[in-house]
Every structure is written in C-alpha cells, then in structure tokens.
C-alpha positions as CSV (number, residue, x, y, z in Angstrom):
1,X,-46.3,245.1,-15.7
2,X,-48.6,243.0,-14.1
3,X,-47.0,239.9,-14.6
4,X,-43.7,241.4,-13.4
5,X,-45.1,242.6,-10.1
6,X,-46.7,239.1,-9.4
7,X,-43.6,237.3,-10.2
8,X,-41.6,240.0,-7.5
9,X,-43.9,239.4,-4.8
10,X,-43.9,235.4,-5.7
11,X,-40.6,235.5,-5.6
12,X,-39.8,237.6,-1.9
13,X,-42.5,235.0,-0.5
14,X,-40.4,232.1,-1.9
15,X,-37.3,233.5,0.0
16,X,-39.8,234.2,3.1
17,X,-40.3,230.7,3.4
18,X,-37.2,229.8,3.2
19,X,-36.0,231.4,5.8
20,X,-38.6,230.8,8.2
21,X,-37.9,227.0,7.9
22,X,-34.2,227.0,8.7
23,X,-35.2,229.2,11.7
24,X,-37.6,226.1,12.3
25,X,-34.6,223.6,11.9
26,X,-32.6,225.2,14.0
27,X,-30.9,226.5,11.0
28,X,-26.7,227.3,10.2
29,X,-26.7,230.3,11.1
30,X,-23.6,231.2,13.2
31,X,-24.1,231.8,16.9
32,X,-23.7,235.2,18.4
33,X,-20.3,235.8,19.3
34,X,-20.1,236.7,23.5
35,X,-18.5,239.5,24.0
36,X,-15.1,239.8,26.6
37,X,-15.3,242.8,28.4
38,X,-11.7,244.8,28.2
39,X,-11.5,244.4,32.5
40,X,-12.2,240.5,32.1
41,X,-9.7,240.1,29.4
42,X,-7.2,241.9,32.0
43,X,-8.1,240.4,35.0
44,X,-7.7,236.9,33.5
45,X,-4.4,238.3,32.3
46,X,-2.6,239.1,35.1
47,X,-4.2,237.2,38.3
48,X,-1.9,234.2,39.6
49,X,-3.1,231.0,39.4
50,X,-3.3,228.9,42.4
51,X,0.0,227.4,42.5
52,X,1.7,230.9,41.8
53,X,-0.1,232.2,44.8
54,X,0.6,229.5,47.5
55,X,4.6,229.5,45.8
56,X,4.3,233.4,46.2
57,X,3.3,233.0,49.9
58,X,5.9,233.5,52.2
59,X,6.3,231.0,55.0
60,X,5.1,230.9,58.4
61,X,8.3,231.5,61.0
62,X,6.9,228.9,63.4
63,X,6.7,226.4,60.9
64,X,9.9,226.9,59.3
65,X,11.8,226.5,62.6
66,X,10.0,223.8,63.0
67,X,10.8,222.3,60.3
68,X,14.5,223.0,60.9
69,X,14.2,221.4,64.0
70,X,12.5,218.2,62.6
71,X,15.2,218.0,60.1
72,X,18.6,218.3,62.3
73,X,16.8,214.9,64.7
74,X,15.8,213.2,61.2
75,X,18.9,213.8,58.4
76,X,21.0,211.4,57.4
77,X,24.5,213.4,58.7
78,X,25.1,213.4,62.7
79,X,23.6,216.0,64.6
80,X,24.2,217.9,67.9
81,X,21.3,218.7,70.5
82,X,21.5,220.8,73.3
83,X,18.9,220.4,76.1
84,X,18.5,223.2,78.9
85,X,16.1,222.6,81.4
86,X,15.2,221.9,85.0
87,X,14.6,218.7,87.3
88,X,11.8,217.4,84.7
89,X,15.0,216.5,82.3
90,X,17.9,215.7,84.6
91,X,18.1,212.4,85.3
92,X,18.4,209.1,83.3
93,X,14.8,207.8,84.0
94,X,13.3,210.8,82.4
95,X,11.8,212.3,79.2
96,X,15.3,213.1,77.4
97,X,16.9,209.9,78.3
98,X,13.9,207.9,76.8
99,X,13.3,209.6,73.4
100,X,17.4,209.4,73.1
101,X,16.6,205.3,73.5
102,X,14.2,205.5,70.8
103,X,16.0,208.3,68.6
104,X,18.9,204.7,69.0
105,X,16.2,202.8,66.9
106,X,18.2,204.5,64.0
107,X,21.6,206.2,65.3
108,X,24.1,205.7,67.8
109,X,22.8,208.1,71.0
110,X,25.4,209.6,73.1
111,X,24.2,211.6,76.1
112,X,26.2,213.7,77.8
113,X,24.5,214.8,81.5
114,X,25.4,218.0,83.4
115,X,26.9,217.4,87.0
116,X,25.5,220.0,89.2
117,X,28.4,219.2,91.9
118,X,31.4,219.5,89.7
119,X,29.3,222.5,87.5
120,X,30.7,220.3,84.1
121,X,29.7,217.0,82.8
122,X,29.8,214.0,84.0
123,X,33.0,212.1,82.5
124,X,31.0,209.1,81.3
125,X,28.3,209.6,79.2
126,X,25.0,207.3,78.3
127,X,25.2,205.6,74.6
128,X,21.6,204.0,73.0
129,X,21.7,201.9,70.2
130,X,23.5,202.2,66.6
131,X,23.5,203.0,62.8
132,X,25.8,205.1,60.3
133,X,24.7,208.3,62.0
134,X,25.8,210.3,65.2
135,X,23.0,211.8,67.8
136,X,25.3,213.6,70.7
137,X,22.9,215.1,73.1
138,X,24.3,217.4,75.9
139,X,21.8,217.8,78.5
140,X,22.5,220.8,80.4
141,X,19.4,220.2,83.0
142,X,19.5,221.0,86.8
143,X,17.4,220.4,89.5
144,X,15.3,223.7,90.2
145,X,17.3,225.0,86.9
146,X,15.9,228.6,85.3
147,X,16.9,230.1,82.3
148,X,19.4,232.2,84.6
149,X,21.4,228.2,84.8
150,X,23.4,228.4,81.2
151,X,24.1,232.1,81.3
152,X,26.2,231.9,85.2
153,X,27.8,227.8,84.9
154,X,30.2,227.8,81.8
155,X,30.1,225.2,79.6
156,X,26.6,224.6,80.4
157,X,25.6,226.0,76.5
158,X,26.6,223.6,73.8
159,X,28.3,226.5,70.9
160,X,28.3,223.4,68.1
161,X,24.7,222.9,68.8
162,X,22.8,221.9,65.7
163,X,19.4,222.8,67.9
164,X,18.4,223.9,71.3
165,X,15.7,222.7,73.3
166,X,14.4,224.9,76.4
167,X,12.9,223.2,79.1
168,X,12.3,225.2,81.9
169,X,9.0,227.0,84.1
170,X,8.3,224.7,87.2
171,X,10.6,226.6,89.3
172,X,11.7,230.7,89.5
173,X,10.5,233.6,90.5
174,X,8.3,234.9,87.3
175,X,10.1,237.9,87.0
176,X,13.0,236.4,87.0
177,X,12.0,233.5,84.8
178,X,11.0,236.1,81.8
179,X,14.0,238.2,81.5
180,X,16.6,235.5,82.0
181,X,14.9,233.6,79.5
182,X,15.2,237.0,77.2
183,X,18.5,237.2,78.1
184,X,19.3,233.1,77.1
185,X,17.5,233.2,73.8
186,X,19.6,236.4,72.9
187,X,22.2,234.7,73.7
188,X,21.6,231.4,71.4
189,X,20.5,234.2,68.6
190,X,17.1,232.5,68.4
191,X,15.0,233.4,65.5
192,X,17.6,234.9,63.5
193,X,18.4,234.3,60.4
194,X,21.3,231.9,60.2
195,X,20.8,230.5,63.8
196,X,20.4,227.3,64.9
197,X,16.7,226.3,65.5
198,X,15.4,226.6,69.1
199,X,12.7,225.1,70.5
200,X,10.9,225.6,73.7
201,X,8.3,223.3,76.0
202,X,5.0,224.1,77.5
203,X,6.0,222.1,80.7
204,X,3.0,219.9,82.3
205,X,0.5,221.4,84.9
206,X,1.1,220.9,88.5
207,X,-1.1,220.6,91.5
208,X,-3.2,223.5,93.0
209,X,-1.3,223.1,96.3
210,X,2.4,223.7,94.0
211,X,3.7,227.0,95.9
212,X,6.0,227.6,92.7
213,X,4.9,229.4,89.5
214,X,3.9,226.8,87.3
215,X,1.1,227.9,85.0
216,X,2.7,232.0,85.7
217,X,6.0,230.4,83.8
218,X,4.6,228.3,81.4
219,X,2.8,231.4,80.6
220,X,6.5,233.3,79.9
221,X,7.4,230.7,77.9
222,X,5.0,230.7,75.6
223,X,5.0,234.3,75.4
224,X,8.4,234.5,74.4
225,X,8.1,231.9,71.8
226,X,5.2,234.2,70.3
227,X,7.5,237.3,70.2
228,X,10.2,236.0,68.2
229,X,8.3,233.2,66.4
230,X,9.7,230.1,67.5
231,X,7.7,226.6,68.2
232,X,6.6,224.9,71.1
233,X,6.0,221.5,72.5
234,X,2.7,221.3,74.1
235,X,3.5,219.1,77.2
236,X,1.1,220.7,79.3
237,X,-1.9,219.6,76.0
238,X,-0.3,216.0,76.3
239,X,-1.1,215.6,79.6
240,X,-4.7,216.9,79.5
241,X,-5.6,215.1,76.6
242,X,-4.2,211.9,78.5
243,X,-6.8,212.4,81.1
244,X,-6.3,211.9,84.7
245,X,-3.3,214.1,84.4
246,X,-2.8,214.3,87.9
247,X,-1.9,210.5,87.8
248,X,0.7,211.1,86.1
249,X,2.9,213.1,89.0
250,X,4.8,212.0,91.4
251,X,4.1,214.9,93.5
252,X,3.0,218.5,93.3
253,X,4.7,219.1,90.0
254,X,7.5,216.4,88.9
255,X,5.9,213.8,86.7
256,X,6.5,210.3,87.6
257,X,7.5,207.1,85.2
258,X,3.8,207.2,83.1
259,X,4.5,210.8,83.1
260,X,7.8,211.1,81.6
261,X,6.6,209.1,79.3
262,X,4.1,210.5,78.1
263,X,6.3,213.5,77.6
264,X,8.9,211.7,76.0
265,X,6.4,210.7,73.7
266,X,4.7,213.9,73.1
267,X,8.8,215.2,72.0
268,X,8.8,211.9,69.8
269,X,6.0,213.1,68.5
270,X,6.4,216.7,67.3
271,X,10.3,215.5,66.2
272,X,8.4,213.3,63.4
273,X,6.3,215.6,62.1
C-alpha cells in the first residue's frame, strides 16, 4: 500500500511538471475567447457606414441651385440666360458683355440688350465668338433699374429662360427695393422645385459720400437669397479682396473698366465652379 501511494504522488508531480513547463513555453493552450457584448453586436449591426451616411444626407439648397446654375452656362446643349439688373450691367463695356466674350471661347454668344427708350430690345443684338453650342443672353438691365423694372416693362422677363441672374441694390428706395424684389422672385418661382435656377449678386461697395442705399440694398438682397435658399455672387468680397477697391469706381458707386472687370471675373468665376 505503500508502494501504491508513492507511485500516486510520483505520478501527479510528473503531470505537475508538465504543466508548469508549457506555461513556461508559452504553451498551446487556446486563448481566451473576448466576449461581444449583445449592444456592440447591435450597434455594429445597424449603424451606416460612412458612405451610407454622406449618400443618406440630403443636399444643401444653396449648393444645389448652384450647381444648376453652373450646369445650364457649362452643358453641352444651348442655354438661355436672363440678366436683370441696373446701370452696373447695361452697357456693352461692362461686366455681362465681357464674360459673354469669354463664355465665346467655347459657344456662339448672342446678347440681346434692353432699350430703355423703345421699353423692348434693341433690333441688333451683340454675337462673341463660336462652337456647336448656343449662349442667348437677354440682358434686361436699366440705368437706375430696381427689381420693380421687369414686373411694369413687358417683355423685360425672358419666360424660356434656362437661368436668371438678379443684379440689382445701387439704386431704390430700401423699402421699395425689398418687396419688389419679393414680388420678382415670386414671380420667376425661385426656389421651387421645377424652376429655373436664379441667382442673385452682392453688388460692390460704393463711396461714403453715395446718397443712395448701397450697403441698406445689398443687405435685402442677400436677405432674400437666405429666405428661400438661393446663391449669391459675392461682388462686393471681390472687390475688397482686390484691395484699393475704391480704385476701382468711376464715381461714387459705378465701377469703372478695372472694375467691371474684376466683376466680370468674379461671375466667371463662380460659373466654373
């Protein structure tokens, strides 16, 4: 019985060793499995990646008029622009004039310009360069125009108008100048779904002496882009970031040939993308 027990005790010692030198080894024993908590397993399950998220996101209005906009100067097929505005747009040496001359790099321009004395346009219009696509610009701009200008001379609004481009603040009365301009982009249905895009301008800052309403309408405008989510082209920025701003007027508030082209080039600009 002696024996017996020795042998036992030899034996569980043997094991003993054994076991401690695979632990010393580093061993085969299998790792420990790491446990998943249920509310892991479930969150993993059913959050959207990355790219669902972002495709999930809807768009911002702004930028999708924008882009609408970019797209009807830059397609392939012709396209029809309407421009309404004042006496910062009216006349051949100015900022719609040029950026037609460039758009011509590309497509045959045709400009058609509003004749204040005959209130329709003039019979000939202004043609820039050439390609397999049609650019017809009608620029219904007047000197001292408001947004009060399309709604009372007929014709005046382009109805085939792929986009519309509102130019106005320098002149008007502010009160005025805000609910005309309500009453003009109800008019061109802007912001609704289906519409035509319609952009606006923040025009360029005049001089302190200006007796208009310059910064008070450039203030409307950009108000009523906010409220129905439509973009706008910083003129006013493009001429502060030039500098010497004031250099580029040709008086109080009408910008001269540097000006106009800095504007026409701030347009360019936001047109490319």
């Amino acid at each position: 019985m002696v024996i017996v027990a020795l042998l036992v005790v030899l034996f569980t010692q043997q094991q003993d060793y054994r076991t401690d030198a695979e632990a010393a080894r580093g061993g085969n024993a299998p790792a420990p499995v790491q446990e998943t908590s249920p509310s892991a397993e479930s969150t993993a399950s059913s959050s959207p990646s990355a790219t669902e998220a972002s495709e999930e996101a809807p768009e911002d209005p702004v930028d999708a008029v924008t882009t609408a906009a970019q797209a009807v100067v830059n397609r392939d097929d012709d396209s029809v622009i309407n421009v309404l505005g004042d006496s910062t747009s009216n006349t051949s040496s100015e900022w719609v004039y040029r950026w037609a001359e460039e758009l011509g790099g590309d497509a045959a321009v045709t400009v058609h310009t509003w004749n204040p004395d005959a209130g329709t346009w003039y019979l000939e219009p202004r043609t820039y360069g050439g390609g397999d696509r049609d650019i017809t610009i009608w620029n219904g701009s007047a000197a001292e125009g408001t947004p009060g200008f399309p709604l009372e001379l007929d014709g005046m609004i382009e109805p085939e108008a792929d986009l519309t481009i509102l130019n106005y603040g320098h002149w008007g009365d502010p009160e005025f100048v805000a609910s005309s301009l309500e009453d003009l982009l109800n008019t061109l249905d802007a912001g609704a779904e289906g519409a035509a895009p319609v952009v606006l301008t923040a025009q360029n800052p005049a001089q302190p002496t200006w007796v208009g309403y310059a910064d008070t309408n450039r203030d409307a405008m950009r108000a009523a882009a906010e409220e129905r989510e439509l973009p706008v082209i910083n003129i006013e920025g493009a001429f502060e970031d030039y500098g010497d701003w004031e250099s580029l007027l040709a008086d109080e508030v009408n910008p001269n040939e540097d000006g106009h082209q800095v504007w026409a080039e701030a347009v360019s600009g936001y047109f490319a993308g």
